[in-house]
C-alpha positions in Angstrom: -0.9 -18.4 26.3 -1.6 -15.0 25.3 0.1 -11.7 27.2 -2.7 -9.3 28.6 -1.9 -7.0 25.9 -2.8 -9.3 23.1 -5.7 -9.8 25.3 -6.5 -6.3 25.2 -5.9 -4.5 22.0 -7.5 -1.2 23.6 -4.5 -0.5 25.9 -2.2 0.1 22.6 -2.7 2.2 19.8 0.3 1.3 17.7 1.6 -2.6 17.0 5.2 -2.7 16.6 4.8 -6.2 14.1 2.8 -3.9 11.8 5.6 -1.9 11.3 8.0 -4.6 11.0 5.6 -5.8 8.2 5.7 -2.0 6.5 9.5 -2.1 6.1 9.1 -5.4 4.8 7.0 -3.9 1.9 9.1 -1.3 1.9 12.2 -3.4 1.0 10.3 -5.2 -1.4 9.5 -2.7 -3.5 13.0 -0.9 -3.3 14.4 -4.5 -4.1 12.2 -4.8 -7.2 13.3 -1.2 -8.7 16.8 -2.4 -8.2 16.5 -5.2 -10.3 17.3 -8.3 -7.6 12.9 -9.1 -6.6 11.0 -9.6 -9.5 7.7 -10.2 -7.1 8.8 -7.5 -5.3 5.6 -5.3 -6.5 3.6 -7.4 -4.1 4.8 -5.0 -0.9 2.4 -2.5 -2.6 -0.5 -4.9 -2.1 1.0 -5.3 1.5 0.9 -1.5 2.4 -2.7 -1.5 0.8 -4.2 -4.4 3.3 -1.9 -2.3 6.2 -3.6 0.9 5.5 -7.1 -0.6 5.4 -6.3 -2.3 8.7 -4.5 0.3 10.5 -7.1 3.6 9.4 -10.1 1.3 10.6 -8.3 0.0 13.5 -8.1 4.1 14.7 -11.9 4.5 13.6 -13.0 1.9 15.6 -11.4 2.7 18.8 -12.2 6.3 18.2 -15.5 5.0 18.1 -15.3 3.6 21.4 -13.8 6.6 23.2 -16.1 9.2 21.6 -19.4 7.6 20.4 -21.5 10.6 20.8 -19.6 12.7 17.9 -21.4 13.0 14.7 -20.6 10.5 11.2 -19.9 14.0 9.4 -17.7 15.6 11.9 -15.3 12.4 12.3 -15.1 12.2 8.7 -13.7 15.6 8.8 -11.5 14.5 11.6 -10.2 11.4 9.6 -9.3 13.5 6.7 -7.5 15.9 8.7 -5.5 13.8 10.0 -4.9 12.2 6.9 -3.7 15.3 5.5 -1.2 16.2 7.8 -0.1 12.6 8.0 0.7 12.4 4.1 0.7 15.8 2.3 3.3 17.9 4.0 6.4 15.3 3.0 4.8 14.5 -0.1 4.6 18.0 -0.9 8.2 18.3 0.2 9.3 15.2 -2.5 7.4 16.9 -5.4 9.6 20.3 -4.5 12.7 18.2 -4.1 12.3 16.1 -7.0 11.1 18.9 -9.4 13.5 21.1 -8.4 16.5 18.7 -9.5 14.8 17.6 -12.8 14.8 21.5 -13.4 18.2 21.8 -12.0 18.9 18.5 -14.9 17.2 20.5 -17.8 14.9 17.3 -17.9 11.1 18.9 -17.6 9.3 16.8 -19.1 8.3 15.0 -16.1 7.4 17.7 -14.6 4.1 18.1 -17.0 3.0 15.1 -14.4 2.5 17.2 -11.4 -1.0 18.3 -12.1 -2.1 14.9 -11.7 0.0 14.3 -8.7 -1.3 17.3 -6.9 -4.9 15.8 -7.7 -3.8 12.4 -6.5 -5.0 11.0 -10.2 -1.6 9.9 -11.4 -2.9 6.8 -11.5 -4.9 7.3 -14.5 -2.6 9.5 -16.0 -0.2 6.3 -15.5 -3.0 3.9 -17.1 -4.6 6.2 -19.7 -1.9 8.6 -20.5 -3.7 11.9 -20.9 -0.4 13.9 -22.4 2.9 12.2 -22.6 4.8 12.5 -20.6 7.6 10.5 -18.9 7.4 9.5 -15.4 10.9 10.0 -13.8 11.7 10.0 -10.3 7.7 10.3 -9.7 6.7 6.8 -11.1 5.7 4.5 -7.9 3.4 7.6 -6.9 0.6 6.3 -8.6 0.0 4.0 -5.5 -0.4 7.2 -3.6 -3.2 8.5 -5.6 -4.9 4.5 -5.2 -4.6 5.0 -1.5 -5.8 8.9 -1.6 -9.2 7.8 -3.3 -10.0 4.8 -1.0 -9.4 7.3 1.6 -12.1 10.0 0.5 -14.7 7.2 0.1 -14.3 4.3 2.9 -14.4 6.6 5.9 -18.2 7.6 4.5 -19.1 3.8 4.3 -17.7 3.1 7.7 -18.8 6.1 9.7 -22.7 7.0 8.3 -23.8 2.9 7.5 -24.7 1.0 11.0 -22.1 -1.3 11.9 -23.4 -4.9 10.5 -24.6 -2.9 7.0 -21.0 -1.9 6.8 -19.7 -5.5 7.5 -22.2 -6.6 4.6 -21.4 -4.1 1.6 -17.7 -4.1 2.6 -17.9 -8.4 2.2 -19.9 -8.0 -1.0 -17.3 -5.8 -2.6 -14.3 -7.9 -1.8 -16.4 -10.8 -3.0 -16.5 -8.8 -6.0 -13.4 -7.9 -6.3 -12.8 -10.5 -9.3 -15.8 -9.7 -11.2 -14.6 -5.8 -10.6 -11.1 -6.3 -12.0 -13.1 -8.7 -15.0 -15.6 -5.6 -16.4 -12.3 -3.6 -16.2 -10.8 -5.6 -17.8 -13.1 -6.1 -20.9 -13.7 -2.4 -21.0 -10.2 -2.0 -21.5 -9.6 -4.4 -24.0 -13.0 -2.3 -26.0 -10.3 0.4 -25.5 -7.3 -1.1 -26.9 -6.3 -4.5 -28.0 -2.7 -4.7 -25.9 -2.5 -7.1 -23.3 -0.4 -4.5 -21.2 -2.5 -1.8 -21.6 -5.5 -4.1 -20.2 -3.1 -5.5 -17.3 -1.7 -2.2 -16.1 -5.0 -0.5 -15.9 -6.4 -3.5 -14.0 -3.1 -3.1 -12.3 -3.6 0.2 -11.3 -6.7 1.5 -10.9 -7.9 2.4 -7.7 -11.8 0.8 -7.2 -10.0 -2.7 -8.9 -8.4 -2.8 -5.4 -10.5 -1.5 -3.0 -10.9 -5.5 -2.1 -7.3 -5.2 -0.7 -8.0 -2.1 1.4 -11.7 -3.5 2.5 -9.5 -7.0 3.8 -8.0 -4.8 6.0 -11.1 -2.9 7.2 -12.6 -6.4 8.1 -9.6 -7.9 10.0 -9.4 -4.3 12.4 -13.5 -4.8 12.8 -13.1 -8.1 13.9 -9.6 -7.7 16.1 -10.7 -8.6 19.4 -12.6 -11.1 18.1 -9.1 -13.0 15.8 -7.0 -12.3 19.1 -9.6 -14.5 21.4 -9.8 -17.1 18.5 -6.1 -17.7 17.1 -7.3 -21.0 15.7 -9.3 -19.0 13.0 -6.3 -17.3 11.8 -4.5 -20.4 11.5 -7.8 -22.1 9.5 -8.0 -18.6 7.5 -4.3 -18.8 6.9 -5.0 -22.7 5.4 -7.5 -21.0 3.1 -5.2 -18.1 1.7 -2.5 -20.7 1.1 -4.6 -23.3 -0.3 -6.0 -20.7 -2.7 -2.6 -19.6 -4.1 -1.2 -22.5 -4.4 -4.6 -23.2 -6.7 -3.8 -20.2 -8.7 0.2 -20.7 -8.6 -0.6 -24.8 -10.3 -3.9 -23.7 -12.7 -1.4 -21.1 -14.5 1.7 -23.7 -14.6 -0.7 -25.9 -16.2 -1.5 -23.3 -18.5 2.0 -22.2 -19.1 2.8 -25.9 -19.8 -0.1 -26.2 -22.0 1.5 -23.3 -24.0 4.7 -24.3 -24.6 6.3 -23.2 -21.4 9.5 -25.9 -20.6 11.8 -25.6 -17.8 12.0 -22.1 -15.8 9.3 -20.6 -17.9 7.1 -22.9 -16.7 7.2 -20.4 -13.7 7.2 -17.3 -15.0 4.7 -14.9 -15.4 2.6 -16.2 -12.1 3.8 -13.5 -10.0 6.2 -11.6 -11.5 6.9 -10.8 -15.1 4.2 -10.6 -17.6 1.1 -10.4 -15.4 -1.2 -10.7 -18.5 -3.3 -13.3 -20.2 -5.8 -16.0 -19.4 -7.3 -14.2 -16.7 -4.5 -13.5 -14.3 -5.1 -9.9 -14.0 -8.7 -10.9 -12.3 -7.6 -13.5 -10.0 -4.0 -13.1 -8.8 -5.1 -9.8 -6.7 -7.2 -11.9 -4.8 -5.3 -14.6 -3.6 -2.4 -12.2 -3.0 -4.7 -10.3 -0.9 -5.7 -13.5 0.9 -1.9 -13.8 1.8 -1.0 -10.6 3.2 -4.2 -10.5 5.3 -3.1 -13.5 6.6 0.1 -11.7 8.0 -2.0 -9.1 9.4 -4.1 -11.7 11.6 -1.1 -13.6 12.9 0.1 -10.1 14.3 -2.2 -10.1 16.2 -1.9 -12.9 18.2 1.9 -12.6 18.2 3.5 -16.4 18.2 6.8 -16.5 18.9 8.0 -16.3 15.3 6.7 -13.1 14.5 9.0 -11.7 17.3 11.4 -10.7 15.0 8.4 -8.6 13.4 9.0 -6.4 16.8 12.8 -5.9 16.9 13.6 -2.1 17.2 15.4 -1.5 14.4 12.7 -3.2 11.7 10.1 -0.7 13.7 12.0 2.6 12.9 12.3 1.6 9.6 8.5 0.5 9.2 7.9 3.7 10.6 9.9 5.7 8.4 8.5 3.7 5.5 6.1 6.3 3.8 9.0 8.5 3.1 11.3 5.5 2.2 8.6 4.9 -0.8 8.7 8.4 -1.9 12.2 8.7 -1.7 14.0 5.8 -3.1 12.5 6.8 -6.8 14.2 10.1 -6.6 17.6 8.2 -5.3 17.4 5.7 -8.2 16.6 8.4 -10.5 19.8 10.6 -9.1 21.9 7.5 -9.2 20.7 6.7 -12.9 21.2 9.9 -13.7 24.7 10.8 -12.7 26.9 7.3 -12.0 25.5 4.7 -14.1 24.5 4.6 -17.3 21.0 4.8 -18.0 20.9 1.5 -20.5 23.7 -0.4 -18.1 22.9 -4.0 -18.2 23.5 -4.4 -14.6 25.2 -7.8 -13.2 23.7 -9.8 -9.8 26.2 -8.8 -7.7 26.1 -5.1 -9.1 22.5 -4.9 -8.6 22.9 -6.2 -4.8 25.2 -3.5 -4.4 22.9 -0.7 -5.8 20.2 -2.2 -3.7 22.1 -1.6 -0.6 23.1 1.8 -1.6 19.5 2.8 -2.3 17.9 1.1 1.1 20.7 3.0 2.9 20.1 6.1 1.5 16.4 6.3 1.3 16.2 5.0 5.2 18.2 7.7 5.9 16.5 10.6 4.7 13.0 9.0 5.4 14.8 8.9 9.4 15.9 12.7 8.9 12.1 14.0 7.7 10.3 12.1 9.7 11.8 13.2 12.7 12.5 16.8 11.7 9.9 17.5 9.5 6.9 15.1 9.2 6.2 14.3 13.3 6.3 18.0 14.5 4.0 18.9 11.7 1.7 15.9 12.7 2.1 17.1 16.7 1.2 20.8 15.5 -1.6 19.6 13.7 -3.0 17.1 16.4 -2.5 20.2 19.3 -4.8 22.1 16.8 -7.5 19.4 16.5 -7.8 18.9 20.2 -8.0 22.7 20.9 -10.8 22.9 18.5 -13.3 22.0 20.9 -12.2 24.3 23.2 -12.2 27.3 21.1 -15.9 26.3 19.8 -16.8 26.2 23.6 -15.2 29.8 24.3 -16.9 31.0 20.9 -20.5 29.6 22.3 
């Protein structure tokens, strides 16, 4: 039986398991740079479905308390928030970071920041524009993904009528394979190297939109999933069912190419991401997956509690600067206690893992608290006096 507050997703704004799932994706992806997750990358594609979910999610009960205000005016709202949410700490980790590859005489990363300050990294990561190498700045490019789909989705969702957003946004993730396919012959027109094709598939923003749109669709729907739990299961069936397809057509492909014992696995979901269309259709069914998490949050059975446990939520919380800063403490750590072309062993890599969760958690803990949520409470004060001073002003 469901609690009332599943019942009644108006009377929170924040869910705890949604955090839980953010540090998740956080670990993932610090577990992948230290060498011990190979399909750790995924968590990126986790924190895209969250985003969509959890920026819609605020739209739509925004909608529902304030109707009357105009598309234009909450789209400046959105973007408001959205800066004071993410560009005073990321500010804060360009300084930091910049300053010690000055303090290391190593400046050649620093040539990137132009393109980090635009939030186009990502195509300065695909299409390298001037050489440059990336440094304790490299898993930014996700932030300039995220930084587009936020200029453009808050104009779908807030000036289209409801049902002709539901429409386009379903069309596009329908699309999303044929998307990621035109990309990827237009880069292959561009360059003949599989990883050239795969990484710019990989990470370009509009190739996974579909990810973000997921999202969009499960927090339009919400009341609706947490009155119907069966669906979630029955979606659920459908996600797994098609990665399983995906995971046995490329085994029978690896087979058919040679592949004999543990490489018959490889390259499915980690390694070499490349060849025989995988860069079009692994997206998708890895989408599937995560938005499948997402809906069972919702409806919160009983083995999602752990999903809820305190100390998973502070570190889901403090997630956003965990990604931004465990780059700069592997760089550090790289750069100053182990050798740069160490051959590290298992249980040495475990250890560095630790190491870096520990210390990115704790300086994400530190900023947030001390830096990032008073400059989000200053800014929200702001935005609700606004009204106020344009009434005083009239």
């Amino acid at each position: 039986m469901m609690s009332a507050r599943a019942q009644n997703p108006s009377s929170e704004q924040r869910l705890d398991e949604i955090d839980g799932l953010r540090a998740i994706a956080m670990t993932m992806v610090i577990a992948q740079h230290c060498g011990i997750a190979p399909f750790g990358w995924t968590g990126v594609w986790l924190f895209y479905c969250i985003s969509g979910f959890v920026i819609t999610r605020r739209l739509v009960q925004e909608n529902r308390a304030h109707p009357p205000i105009s598309g234009g005016m909450r789209y400046l709202t959105f973007i408001y928030r959205r800066f004071f949410r993410i560009i005073p700490v990321y500010l804060l980790y360009l300084g930091l970071a910049s300053s010690l590859l000055l303090l290391a005489r190593q400046t050649e990363s620093i040539r990137n920041i132009p393109f980090l300050l635009t939030f186009t990294f990502n195509w300065q990561a695909i299409f390298q524009f001037w050489p440059a190498p990336d440094g304790p700045f490299g898993p930014l490019w996700t932030l300039s993904v995220e930084e587009q789909f936020y200029l453009v989705f808050p104009l779908l969702f807030l000036l289209l009528p409801r049902r002709q957003f539901l429409a386009v946004a379903t069309i596009l993730i329908a699309a999303g394979p044929a998307i990621r396919h035109l990309m990827s012959a237009t880069l292959y027109r561009m360059s003949p190297d599989p990883g050239f094709v795969a990484f710019g598939v990989y990470a370009s923003s509009f190739t996974q939109f579909d990810a973000f749109l997921m999202g969009a669709l499960v927090a339009c729907h919400e009341s609706w999933l947490r009155t119907h739990p069966k669906m979630v299961q029955y979606f659920s069936l459908v996600a797994a069912v098609a990665m399983l397809a995906y995971v046995a057509a490329y085994i029978g492909i690896n087979i058919s190419n040679g592949a004999r014992g543990v490489d018959i696995l490889r390259n499915i979901v980690s390694g070499v991401l490349w060849g025989n269309g995988r860069e079009t259709v692994l997206y998708t069914a890895l989408d599937l997956i995560w938005i499948s998490a997402i809906m069972w949050t919702l409806i919160r059975p009983k083995f999602l509690r752990p999903l809820a446990w305190p100390a998973l939520v502070l570190v889901g919380r403090v997630s956003y600067g965990g990604y931004l800063y465990h780059a700069l403490v592997l760089w550090v750590l790289f750069s100053t206690v182990i050798p740069a072309d160490a051959a590290l062993a298992i249980p040495s890599r475990l250890l560095l893992f630790v190491v870096v969760w520990c210390i990115t958690v704790t300086f994400a803990s530190i900023t947030y608290h001390w830096f990032e949520m008073p400059i989000m409470a200053w800014a929200n004060r702001r935005l609700r006096q606004a009204p106020r001073r344009m009434g005083d002003a009239t």
